[in-house]
C-alpha positions as CSV (number, residue, x, y, z in Angstrom):
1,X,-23.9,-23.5,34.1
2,X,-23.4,-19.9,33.0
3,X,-21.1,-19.0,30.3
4,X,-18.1,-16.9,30.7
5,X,-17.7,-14.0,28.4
6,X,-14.8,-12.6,26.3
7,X,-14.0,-9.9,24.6
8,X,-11.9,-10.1,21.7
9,X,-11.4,-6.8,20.7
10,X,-9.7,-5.7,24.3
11,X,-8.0,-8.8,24.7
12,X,-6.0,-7.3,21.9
13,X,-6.1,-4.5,21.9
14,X,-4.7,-4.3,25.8
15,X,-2.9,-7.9,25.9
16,X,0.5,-8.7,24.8
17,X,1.9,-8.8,21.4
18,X,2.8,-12.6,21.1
19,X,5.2,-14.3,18.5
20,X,2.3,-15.7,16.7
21,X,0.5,-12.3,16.4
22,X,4.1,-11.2,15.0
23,X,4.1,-14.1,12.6
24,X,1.1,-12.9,11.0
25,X,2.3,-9.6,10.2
26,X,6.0,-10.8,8.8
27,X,3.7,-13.3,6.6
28,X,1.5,-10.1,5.6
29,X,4.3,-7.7,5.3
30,X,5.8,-10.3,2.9
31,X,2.8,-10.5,0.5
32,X,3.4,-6.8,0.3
33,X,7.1,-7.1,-0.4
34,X,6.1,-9.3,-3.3
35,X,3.4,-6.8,-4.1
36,X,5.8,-3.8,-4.5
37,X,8.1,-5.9,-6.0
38,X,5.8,-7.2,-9.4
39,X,4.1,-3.9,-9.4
40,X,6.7,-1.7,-10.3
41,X,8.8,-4.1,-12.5
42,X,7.3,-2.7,-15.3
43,X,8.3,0.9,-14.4
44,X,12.0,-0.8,-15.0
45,X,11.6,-2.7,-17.9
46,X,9.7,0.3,-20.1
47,X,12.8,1.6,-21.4
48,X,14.4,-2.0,-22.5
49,X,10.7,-2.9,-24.2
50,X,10.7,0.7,-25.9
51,X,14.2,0.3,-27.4
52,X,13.5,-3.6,-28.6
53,X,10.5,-2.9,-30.3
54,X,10.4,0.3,-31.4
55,X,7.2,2.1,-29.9
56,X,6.8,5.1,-27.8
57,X,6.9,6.5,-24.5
58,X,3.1,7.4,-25.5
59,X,2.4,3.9,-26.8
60,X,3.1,2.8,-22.9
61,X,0.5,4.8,-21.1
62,X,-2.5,2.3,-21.9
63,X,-0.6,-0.5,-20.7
64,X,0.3,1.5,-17.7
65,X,-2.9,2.6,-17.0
66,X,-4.5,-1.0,-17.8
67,X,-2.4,-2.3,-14.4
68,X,-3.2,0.9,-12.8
69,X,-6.9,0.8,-13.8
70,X,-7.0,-3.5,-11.9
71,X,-5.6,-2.1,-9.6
72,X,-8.4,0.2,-8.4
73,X,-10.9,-2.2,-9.3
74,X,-8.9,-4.9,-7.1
75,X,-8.9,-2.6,-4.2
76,X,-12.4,-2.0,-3.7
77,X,-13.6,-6.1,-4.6
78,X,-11.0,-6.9,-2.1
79,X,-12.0,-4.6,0.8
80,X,-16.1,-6.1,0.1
81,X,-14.8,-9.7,-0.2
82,X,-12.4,-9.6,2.7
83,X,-15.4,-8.3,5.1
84,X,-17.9,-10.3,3.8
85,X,-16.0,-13.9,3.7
86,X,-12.4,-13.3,5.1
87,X,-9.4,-11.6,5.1
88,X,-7.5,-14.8,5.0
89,X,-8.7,-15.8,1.2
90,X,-9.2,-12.5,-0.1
91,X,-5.1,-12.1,0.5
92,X,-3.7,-15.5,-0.3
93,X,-6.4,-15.1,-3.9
94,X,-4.8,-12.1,-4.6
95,X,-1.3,-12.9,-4.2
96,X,-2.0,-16.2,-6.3
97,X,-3.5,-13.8,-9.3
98,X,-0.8,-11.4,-9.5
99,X,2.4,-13.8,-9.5
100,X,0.0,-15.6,-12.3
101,X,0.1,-12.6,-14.5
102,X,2.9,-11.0,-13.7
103,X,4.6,-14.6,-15.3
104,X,2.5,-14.3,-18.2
105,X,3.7,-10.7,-19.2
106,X,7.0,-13.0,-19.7
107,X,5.0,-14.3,-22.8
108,X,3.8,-11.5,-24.6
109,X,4.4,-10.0,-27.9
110,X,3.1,-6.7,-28.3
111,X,1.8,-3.5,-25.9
112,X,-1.8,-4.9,-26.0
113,X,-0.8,-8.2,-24.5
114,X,1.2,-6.7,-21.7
115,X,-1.8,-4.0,-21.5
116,X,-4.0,-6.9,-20.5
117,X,-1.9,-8.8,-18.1
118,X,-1.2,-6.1,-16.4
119,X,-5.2,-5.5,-15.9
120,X,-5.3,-8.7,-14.7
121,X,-2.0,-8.8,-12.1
122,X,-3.3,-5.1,-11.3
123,X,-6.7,-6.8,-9.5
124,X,-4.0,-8.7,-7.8
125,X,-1.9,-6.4,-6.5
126,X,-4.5,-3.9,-5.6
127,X,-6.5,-6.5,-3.5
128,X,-3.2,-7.4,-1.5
129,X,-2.6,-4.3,0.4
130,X,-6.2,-3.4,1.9
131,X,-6.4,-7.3,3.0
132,X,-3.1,-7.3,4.3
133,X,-3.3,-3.7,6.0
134,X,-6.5,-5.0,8.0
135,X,-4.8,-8.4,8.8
136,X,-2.5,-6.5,10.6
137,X,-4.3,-3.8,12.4
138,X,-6.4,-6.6,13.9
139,X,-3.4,-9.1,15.5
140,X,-1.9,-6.1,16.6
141,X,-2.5,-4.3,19.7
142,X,-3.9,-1.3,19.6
143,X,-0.4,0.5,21.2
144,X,1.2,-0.7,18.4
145,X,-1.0,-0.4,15.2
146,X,0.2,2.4,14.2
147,X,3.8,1.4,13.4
148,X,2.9,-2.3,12.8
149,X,0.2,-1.2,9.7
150,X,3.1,1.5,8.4
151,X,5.7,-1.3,8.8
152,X,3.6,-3.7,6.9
153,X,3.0,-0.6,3.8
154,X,6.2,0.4,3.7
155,X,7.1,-2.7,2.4
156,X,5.7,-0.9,-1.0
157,X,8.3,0.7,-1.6
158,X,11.2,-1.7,0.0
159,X,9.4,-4.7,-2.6
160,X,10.2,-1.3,-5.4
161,X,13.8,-1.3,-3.6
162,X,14.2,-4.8,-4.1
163,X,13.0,-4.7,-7.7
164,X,15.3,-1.4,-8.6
165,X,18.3,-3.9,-7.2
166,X,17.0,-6.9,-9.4
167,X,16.4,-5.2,-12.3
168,X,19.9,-3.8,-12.4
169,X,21.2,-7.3,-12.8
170,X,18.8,-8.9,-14.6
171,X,17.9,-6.5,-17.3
172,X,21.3,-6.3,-18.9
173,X,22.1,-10.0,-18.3
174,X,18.8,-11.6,-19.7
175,X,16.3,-9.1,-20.8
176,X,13.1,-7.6,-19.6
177,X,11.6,-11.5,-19.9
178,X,13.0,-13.3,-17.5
179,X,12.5,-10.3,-15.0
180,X,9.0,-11.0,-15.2
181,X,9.0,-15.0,-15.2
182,X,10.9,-14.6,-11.8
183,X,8.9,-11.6,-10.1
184,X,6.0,-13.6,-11.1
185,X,7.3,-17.1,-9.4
186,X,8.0,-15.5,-6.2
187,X,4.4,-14.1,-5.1
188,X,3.6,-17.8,-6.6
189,X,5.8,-19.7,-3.7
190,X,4.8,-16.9,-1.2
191,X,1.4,-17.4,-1.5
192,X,1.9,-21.2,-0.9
193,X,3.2,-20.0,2.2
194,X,-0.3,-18.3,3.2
195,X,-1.6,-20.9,2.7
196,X,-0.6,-23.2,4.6
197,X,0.2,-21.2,7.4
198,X,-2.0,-17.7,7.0
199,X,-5.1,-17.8,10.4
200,X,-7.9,-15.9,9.8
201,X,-8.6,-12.6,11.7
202,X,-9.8,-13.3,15.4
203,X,-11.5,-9.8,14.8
204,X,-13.5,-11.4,11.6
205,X,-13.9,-14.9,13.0
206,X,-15.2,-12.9,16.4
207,X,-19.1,-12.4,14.5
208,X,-19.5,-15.7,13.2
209,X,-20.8,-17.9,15.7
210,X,-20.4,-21.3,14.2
211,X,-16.7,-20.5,13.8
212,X,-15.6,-19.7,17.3
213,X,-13.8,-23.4,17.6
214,X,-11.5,-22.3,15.1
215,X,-11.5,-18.7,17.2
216,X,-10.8,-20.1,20.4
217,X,-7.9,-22.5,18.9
218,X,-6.7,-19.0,17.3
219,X,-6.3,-17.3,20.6
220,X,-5.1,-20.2,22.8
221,X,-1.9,-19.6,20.2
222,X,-2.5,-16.1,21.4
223,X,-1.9,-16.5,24.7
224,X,-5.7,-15.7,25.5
225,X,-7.4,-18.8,26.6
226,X,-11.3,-19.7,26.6
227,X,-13.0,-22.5,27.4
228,X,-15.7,-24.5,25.5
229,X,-19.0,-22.5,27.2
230,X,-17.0,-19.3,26.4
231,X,-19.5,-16.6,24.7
232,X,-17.1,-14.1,22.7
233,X,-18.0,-10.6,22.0
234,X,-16.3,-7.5,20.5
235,X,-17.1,-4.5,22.4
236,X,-15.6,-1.7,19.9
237,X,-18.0,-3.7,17.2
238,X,-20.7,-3.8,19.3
239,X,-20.2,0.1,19.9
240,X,-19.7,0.7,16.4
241,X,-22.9,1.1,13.5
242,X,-23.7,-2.4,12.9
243,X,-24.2,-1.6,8.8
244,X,-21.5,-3.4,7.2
245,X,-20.2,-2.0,3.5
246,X,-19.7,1.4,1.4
247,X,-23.0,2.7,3.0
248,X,-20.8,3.0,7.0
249,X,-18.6,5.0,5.5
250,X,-20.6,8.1,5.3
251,X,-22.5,6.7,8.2
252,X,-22.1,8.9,12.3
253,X,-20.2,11.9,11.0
254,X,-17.6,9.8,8.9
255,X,-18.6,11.7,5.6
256,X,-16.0,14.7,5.8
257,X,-13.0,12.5,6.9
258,X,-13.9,9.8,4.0
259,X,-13.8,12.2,1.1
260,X,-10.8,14.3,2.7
261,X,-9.3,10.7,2.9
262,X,-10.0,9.5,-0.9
263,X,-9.3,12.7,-1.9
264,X,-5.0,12.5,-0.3
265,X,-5.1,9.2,-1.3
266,X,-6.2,10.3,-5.0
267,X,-3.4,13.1,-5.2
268,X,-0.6,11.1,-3.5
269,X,-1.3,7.8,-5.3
270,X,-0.8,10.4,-8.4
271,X,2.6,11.3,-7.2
272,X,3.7,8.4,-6.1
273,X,2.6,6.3,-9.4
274,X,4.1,8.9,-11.6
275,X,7.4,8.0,-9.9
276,X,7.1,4.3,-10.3
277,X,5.9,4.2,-13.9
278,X,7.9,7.0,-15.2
279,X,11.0,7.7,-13.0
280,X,13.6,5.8,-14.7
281,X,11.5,6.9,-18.4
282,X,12.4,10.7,-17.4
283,X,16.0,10.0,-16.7
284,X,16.6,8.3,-19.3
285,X,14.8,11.2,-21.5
286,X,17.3,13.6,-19.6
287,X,20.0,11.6,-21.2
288,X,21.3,9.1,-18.4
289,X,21.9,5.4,-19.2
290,X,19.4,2.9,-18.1
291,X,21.4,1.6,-14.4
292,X,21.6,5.0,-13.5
293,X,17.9,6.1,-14.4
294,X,16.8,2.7,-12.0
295,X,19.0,3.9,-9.2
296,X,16.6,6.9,-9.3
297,X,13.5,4.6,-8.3
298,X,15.6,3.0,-6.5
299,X,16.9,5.9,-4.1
300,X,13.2,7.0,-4.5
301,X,12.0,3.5,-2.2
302,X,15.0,3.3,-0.2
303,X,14.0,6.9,1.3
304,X,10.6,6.1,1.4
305,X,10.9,3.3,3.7
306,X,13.5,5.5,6.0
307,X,10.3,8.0,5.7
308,X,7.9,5.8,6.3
309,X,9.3,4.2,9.5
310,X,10.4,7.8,11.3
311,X,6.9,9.1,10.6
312,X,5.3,6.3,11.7
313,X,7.3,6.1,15.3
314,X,6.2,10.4,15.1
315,X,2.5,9.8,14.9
316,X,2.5,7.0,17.6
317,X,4.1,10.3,19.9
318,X,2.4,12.7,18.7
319,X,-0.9,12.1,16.5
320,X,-1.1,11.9,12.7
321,X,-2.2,15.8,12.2
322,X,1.3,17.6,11.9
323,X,3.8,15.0,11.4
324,X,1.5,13.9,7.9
325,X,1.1,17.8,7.3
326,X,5.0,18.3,7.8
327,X,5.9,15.3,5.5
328,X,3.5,16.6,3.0
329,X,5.4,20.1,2.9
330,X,8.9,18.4,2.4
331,X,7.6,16.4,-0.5
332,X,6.1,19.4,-2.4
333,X,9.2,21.8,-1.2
334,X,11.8,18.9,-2.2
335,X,10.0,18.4,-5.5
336,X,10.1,21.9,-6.0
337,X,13.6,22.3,-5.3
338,X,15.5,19.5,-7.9
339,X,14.3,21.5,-10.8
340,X,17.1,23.6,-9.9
341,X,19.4,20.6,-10.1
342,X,21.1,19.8,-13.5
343,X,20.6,16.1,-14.3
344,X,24.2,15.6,-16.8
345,X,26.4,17.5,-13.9
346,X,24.8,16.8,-10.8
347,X,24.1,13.2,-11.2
348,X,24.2,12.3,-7.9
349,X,22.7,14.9,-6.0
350,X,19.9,14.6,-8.4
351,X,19.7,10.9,-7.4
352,X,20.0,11.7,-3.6
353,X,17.1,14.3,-4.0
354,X,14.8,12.0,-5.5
355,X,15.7,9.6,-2.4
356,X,14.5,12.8,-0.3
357,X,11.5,13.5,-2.1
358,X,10.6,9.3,-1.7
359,X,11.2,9.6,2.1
360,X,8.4,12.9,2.6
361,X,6.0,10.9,-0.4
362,X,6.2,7.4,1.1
363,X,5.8,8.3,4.4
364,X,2.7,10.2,4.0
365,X,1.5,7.1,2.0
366,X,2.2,4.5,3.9
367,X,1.0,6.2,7.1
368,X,-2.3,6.8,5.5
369,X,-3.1,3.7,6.0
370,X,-3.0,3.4,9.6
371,X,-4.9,6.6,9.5
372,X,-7.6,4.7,7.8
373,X,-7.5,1.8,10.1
374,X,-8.3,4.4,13.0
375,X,-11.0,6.0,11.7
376,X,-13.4,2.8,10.6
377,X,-13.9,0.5,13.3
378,X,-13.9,-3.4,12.4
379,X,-17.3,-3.8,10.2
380,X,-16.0,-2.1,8.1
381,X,-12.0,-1.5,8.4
382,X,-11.1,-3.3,5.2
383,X,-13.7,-1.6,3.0
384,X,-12.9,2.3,4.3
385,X,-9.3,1.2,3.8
386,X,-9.9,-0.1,0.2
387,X,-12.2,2.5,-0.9
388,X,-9.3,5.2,-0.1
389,X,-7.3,3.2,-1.9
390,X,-9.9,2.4,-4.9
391,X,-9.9,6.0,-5.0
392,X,-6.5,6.7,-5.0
393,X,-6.4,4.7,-7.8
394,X,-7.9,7.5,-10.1
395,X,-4.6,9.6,-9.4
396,X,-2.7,7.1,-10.3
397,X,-4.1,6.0,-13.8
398,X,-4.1,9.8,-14.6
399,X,-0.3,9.4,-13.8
400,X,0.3,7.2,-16.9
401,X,-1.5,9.5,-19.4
402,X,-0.1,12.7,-17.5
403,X,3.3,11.0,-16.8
404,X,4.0,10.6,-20.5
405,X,2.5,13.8,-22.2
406,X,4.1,16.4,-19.0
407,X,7.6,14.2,-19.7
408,X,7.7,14.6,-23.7
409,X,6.0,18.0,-23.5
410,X,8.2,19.8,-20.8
411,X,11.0,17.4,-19.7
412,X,12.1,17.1,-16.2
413,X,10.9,20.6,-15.0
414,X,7.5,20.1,-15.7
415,X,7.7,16.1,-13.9
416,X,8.7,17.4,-10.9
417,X,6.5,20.3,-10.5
418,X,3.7,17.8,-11.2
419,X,5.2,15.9,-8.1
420,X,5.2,19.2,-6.0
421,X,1.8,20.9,-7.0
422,X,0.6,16.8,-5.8
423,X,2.0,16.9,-2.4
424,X,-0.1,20.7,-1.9
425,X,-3.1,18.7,-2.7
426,X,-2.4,15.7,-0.1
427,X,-1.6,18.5,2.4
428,X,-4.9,20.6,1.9
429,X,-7.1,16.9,2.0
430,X,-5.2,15.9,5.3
431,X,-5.5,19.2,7.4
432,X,-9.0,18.7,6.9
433,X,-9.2,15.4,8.3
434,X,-11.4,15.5,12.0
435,X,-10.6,12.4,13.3
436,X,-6.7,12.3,13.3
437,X,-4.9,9.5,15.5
438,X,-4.2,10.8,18.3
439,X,-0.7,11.0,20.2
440,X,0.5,9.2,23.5
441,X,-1.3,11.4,25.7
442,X,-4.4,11.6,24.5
443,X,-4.5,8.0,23.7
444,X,-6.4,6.2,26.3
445,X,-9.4,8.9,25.3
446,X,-9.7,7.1,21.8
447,X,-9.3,3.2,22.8
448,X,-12.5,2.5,21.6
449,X,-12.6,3.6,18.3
450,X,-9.3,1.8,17.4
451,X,-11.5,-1.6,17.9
């Protein structure tokens, strides 16, 4: 009898998008909510842990950097693991570690204990979003990648959103402690959830042999049936460099658009970072209270995941290139333009700015993403996307130490033209980017290299 053959990767890429396949990305977009969530908690609660014990803005940046610094190291363990033995694990572990930590900082007494929990929820945190991000490029057809990977990322900043809205109740009620015992439950009950009803990647499971029982089961709930004597096969992996790991990336031309990539991901990661850790810090230096300095971070998110959606739906029209290169330009021009805007008389158009500025920021960041998903093709998908990331990383623990000293040294000015002189950066890196996703048209020309 001779066996019939299947091939995942167009079955896909070119079949339906089912309810299960949609399952998988809610249940991955909610590890991210969670993620944004406990990750920027701490940008809230600086200012109520500086006033009860007495330390400084400057005392803050080793503790910021220490989550900042897991974070990076997460990101590029989880990209390794998450090829090498699953996506599955390699997301439910992480969301288990974070909510872990993120309950201990609850418990601590001074800027060295919170210093080292946040290392530890940081390796968390940073593992989520690569594992996540290639969980859902590969249950979602290739026509709607795009949107589905920037949906799942821009739950970022709507997890910051969620926090900014927390934190304004909880802070003045109960105090910074009992923020972080319940940001740290939640991931804790989410990832429950993973686990008991998390699959593994068909993509993944498609290369190991003595698992395609479990793969066949997986896309029977797909609506993509095989039978017992079916042979499975991958045709954009089979197409692709068979060298698995950091070596691919540089591998068949992919050296320029990897270090254009770490390099936007490096400067926006700084911008974005030096919002989240010392948004609400800066306001409150500029003399607001502390609800009104979180509604800053908060109208920051909020407009980031407006941003992050409309660029998203732009690319899938017309490429990556000039909607990321146009988003780029507003965020360094909107940076730019608040320092005109006095913070004690115009409160709220300073507020609504910084929403504008999050929308151009957020959406370039959250879209990178998919960008990253396009270029690497499946051996190696989760380790290009968490090496960008890993690299990123590095702009964003120079945002704690630069954060603080620009803040105390020049005041709101300097901050924001920080932000803008960022955004030039992520604009120069992404213009030089070859292999951009390509619009609607042109589309059917790239197919192959989106498997």
């Amino acid at each position: 009898m001779s066996n019939t053959y299947l091939d995942v990767g167009r079955a896909i890429d070119d079949g339906p998008y089912t309810w299960m396949q949609k399952m998988v990305v809610m249940m991955a977009a909610l590890s991210i909510i969670i993620n944004g969530f406990d990750g920027q908690l701490i940008g809230f609660a600086i200012p109520s842990i500086m006033k009860e014990w007495g330390v400084t803005r400057g005392a803050f940046a080793p503790a910021v950097a220490a989550g900042l610094v897991g974070m990076g190291i997460g990101s590029a363990c989880a990209g390794l693991i998450a090829d090498r033995y699953g996506r599955r694990m390699a997301l439910i572990g992480s969301v288990f570690l974070f909510g872990a930590a993120t309950c201990a900082i609850g418990l601590a007494t001074d800027v060295t204990g919170i210093a080292i929990l946040r290392l530890i929820a940081g390796l968390g945190i940073g593992g989520a979003l690569p594992s996540s991000t290639t969980m859902t490029a590969e249950f979602t057809p290739a026509r709607r990648r795009t949107l589905a990977v920037t949906a799942t990322i821009v739950c970022v900043p709507l997890g910051g959103m969620l926090a900014g809205l927390f934190s304004g109740v909880v802070l003045p009620a109960y105090g910074w402690r009992t923020l972080f015992f319940i940001g740290g439950a939640l991931p804790l009950v989410v990832g429950v959830l993973l686990l008991l009803a998390l699959p593994e990647s068909p993509r993944f499971l498609v290369c190991r042999p003595q698992r395609w029982q479990e793969l066949g089961k997986l896309l029977a709930r797909m609506s993509r049936p095989s039978t017992a004597d079916t042979v499975f096969t991958d045709s954009g992996e089979q197409k692709s460099e068979q060298r698995i790991g950091f070596r691919g990336l540089f591998a068949q031309g992919r050296t320029r658009d990897t270090l254009a990539v770490w390099c936007a991901f490096f400067m926006c990661l700084l911008a974005v970072y030096s919002a989240f850790s010392w948004l609400p810090t800066m306001l409150v230096g500029e003399g607001l209270n502390v609800a009104v300095a979180a509604s800053g971070l908060t109208a920051y998110n909020m407009g980031g995941v407006i941003g992050a959606l409309i660029c998203a739906v732009a690319i899938a029209r017309f490429g990556s290139r000039w909607p990321l290169a146009v988003c780029c330009a507003g965020g360094a021009a909107s940076a730019l333009l608040l320092q005109g805007v006095d913070v004690a008389h115009n409160t709220n158009l300073l507020i609504f700015g910084l929403g504008v500025h999050g929308m151009f920021v957020n959406a370039v960041q959250s879209t990178m993403y998919a960008l990253c998903a396009f270029i690497y093709p499946t051996s190696m998908r989760a380790t290009g996307i968490a090496s960008g990331l890993a690299f990123g990383r590095f702009g964003a623990i120079l945002s704690a130490f630069a954060g603080a000293a620009i803040i105390t040294a020049g005041g709101a000015s300097a901050y924001l033209t920080m932000l803008g002189f960022a955004m030039v950066g992520v604009l120069l890196a992404l213009l030089s980017v070859r292999d951009h996703i390509p619009g609607a048209g042109a589309h059917a020309r790239h197919k192959a290299a989106l498997a």
